[in-house]
C-alpha positions in Angstrom: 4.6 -41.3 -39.3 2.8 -43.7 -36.8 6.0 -43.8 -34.9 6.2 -39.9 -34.5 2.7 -39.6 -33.4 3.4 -42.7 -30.8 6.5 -41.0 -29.6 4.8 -37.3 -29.6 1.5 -38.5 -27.8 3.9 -40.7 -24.9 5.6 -36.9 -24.6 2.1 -35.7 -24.3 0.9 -38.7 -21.3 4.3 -38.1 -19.8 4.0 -34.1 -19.1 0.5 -34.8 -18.2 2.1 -37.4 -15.1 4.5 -34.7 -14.3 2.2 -31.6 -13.6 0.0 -34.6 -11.6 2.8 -35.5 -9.9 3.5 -32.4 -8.6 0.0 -31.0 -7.7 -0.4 -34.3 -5.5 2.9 -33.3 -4.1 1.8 -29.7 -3.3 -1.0 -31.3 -2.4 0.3 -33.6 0.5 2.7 -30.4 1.5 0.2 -28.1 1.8 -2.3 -30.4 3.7 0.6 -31.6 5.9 0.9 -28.6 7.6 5.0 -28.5 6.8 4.5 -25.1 4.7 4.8 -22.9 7.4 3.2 -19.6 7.5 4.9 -18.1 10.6 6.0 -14.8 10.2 9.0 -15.4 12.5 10.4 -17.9 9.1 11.6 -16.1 6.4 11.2 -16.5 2.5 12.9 -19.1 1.1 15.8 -17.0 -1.5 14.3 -18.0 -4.4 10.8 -17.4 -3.4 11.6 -13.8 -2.5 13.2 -13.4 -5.6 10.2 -14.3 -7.5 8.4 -11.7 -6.0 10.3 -9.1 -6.3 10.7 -10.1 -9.9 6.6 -10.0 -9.8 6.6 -6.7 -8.5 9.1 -5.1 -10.8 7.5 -6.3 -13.9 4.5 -5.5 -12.3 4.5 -2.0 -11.9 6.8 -1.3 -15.1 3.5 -2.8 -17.4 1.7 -0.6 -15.2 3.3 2.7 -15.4 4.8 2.6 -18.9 2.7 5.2 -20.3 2.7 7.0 -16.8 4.3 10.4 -16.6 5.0 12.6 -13.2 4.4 16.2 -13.2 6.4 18.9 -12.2 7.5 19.1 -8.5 7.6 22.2 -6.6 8.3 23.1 -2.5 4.7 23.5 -2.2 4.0 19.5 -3.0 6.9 18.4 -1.1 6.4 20.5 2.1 2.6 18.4 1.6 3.6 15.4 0.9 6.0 15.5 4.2 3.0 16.0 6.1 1.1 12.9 4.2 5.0 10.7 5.0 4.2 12.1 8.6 0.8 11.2 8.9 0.6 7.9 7.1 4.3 6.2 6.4 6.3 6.9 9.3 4.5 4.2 11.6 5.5 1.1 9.0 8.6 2.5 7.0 10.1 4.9 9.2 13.0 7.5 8.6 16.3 9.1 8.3 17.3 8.5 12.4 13.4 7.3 12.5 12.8 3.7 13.5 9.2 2.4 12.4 6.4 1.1 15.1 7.2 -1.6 17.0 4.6 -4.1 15.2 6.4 -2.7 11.6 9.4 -4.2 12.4 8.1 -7.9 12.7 6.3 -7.7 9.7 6.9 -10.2 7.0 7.6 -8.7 4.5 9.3 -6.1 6.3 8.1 -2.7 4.5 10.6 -1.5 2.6 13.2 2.1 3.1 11.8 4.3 1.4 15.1 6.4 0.7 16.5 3.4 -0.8 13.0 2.8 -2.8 13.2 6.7 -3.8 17.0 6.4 -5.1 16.5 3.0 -6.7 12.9 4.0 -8.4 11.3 6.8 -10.5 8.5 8.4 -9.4 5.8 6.7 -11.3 7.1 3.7 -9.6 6.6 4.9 -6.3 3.3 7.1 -7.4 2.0 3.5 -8.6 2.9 1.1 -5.7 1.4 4.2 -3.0 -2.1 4.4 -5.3 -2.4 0.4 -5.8 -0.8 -0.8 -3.1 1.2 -4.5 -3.2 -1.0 -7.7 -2.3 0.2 -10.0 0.0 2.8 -7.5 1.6 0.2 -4.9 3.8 0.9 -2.4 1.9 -2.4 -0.8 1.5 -4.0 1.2 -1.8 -4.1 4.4 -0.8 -6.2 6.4 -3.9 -9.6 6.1 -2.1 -8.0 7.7 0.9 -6.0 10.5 -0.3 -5.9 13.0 -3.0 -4.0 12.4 -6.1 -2.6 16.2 -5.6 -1.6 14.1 -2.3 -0.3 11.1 -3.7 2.6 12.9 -6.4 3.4 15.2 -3.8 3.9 12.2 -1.2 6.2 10.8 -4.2 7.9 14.7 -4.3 8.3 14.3 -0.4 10.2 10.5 -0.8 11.8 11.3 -3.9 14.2 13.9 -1.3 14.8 11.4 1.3 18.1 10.2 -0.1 19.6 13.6 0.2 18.2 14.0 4.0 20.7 13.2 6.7 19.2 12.8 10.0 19.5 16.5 10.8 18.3 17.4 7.6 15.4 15.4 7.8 14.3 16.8 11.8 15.2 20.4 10.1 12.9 20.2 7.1 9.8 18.4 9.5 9.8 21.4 11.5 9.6 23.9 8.9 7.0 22.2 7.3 4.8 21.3 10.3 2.0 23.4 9.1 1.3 21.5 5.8 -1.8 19.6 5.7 -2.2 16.3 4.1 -5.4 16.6 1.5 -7.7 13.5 2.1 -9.3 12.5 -1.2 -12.6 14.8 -1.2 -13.8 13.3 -4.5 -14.1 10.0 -4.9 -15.0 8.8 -8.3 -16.8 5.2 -9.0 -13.4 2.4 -8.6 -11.7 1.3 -12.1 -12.1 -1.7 -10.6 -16.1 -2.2 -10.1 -18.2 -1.5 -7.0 -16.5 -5.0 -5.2 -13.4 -3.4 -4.5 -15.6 -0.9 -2.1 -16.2 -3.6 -0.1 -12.8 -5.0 0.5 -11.3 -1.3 0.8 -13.5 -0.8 3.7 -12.8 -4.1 4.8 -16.5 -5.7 5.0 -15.4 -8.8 4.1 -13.2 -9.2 7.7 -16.7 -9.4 9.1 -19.1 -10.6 6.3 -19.2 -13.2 3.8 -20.3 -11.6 0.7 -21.2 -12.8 -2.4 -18.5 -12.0 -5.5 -16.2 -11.3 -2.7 -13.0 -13.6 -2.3 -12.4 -13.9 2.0 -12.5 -15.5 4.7 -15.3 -17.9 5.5 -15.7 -15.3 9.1 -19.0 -15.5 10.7 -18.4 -12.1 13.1 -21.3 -10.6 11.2 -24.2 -12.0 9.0 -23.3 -13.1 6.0 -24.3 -10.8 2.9 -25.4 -13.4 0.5 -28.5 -13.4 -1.1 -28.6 -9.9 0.1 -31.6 -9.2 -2.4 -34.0 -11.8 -1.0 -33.5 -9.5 3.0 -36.6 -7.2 3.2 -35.3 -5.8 5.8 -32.0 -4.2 6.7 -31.0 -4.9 10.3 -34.5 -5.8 11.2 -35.2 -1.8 10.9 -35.5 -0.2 7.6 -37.4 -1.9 4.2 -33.8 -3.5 2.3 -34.3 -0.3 -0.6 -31.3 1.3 -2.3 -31.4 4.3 -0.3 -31.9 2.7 3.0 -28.9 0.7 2.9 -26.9 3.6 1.7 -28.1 5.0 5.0 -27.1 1.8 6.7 -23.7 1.4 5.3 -22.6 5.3 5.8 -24.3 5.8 9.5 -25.3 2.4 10.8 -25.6 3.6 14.7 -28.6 5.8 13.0 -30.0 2.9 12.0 -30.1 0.8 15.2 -27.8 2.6 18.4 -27.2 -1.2 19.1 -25.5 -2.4 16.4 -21.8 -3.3 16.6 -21.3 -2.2 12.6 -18.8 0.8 13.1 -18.7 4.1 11.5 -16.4 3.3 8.4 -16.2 6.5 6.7 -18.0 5.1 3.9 -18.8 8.3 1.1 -21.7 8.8 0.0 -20.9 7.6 -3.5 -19.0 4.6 -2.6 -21.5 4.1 -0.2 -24.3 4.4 -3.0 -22.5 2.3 -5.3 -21.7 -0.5 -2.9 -25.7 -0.4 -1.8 -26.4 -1.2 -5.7 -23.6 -3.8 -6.0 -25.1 -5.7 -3.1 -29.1 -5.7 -4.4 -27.6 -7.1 -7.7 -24.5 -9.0 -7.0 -22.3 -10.8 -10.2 
């Protein structure tokens, strides 16, 4: 018995040296500078595996109880004019070449008539909502309808039986479809953080239960509550910094805080998250 427990516990020290061994190897990789992150150097093949592995089991936990509706010409002629408004510039199309600064991109975004005949639709409708980390494929549910979103998914899902005349053909006869923004916006499954990184507050800002960069282009938002005043303007109060965050050139004509488009419920919500952060 003592031998067992010797042998079992010098199993135990010896797994313990390995995973040490190989953070201080990551370690001295990583701090060397050798891991490149160039976008001109590909994946290594077994590190793009992984993710696509990642992304496949991913969105199949995701959307296993997810069903698609009914498709009709009405959705597809709208979701043509969301592919046209939104997807062309990074994925392009049949005889359609993407944007010049899409085709550097690493990952390069993927063909969508290849995505639409391998896939089903909840796949796509999942990856278009959500969006993939770490790719630049962005969420788009706080930007456009979910009537929007399936018919965009209706839309790709006829892409692999468009030829290049086809695809011209059908563009035109659907050039008066509009693509629905999303009008109401619900508080995120997510919580009220995922505002702030949607509108992309944290490229300027530090703030607090927000994971970004340390930037210092615009004051940081920590310890927001302690402010009494917002831009050195208006008393730091729930409604005055839902004012601030949806119109901030109201506020002060000087500032160089954008327009963002903010809602007014996103914007109310995100003005609550920051007076009592995590």
């Amino acid at each position: 018995m003592f031998k067992l427990r010797r042998h079992v516990f010098l199993l135990f020290l010896g797994a313990i040296g390995l995973v040490l061994l190989g953070a201080a190897v990551g370690a001295t990789v990583l701090l060397s500078g050798a891991l490149t992150t160039d976008a001109t150097k590909q994946h290594f093949r077994a590190t793009h595996r992984i993710l696509e592995l990642g992304l496949k089991y991913s969105v199949r936990a995701a959307t296993d109880e997810l069903a698609a509706p009914e498709t009709d010409a009405h959705m597809r002629a709208r979701g043509a004019a969301c592919f046209r408004e939104h997807c062309i510039v990074c994925h392009g199309a049949p005889g359609v070449a993407p944007e010049s600064f899409a085709l550097g991109m690493m990952p390069v975004p993927a063909s969508l008539t290849d995505a639409a005949a391998s896939q089903p639709p909840e796949w796509l409708y999942h990856v278009t909502r959500k969006g993939i980390r770490m790719t630049g494929m962005p969420a788009w549910e706080y930007r456009l309808s979910d009537e929007s979103l399936w018919s965009l998914v209706a839309f790709v899902e006829s892409l692999p039986s468009l030829d290049v005349r086809g695809y011209r053909e059908y563009m035109e006869s659907t050039a008066g479809a509009r693509c629905e923004p999303r009008l109401s916006l619900p508080a995120p499954e997510e919580g009220p953080d995922v505002l702030l990184r949607q509108y992309a507050c944290h490229s300027c800002h530090r703030i607090e239960g927000v994971v970004g960069p340390r930037v210092d282009t615009a004051p940081p938002l920590i310890d927001w509550p302690k402010r009494a005043y917002i831009a050195g303007v208006l008393p730091n109060t729930e409604d005055n910094l839902t004012r601030w965050i949806m119109d901030p050139a109201s506020v002060n004509p000087h500032t160089l805080m954008p327009d963002l488009g903010v809602a007014p419920e996103h914007a109310r919500a995100m003005a609550k998250f920051l007076l009592d952060p995590p």
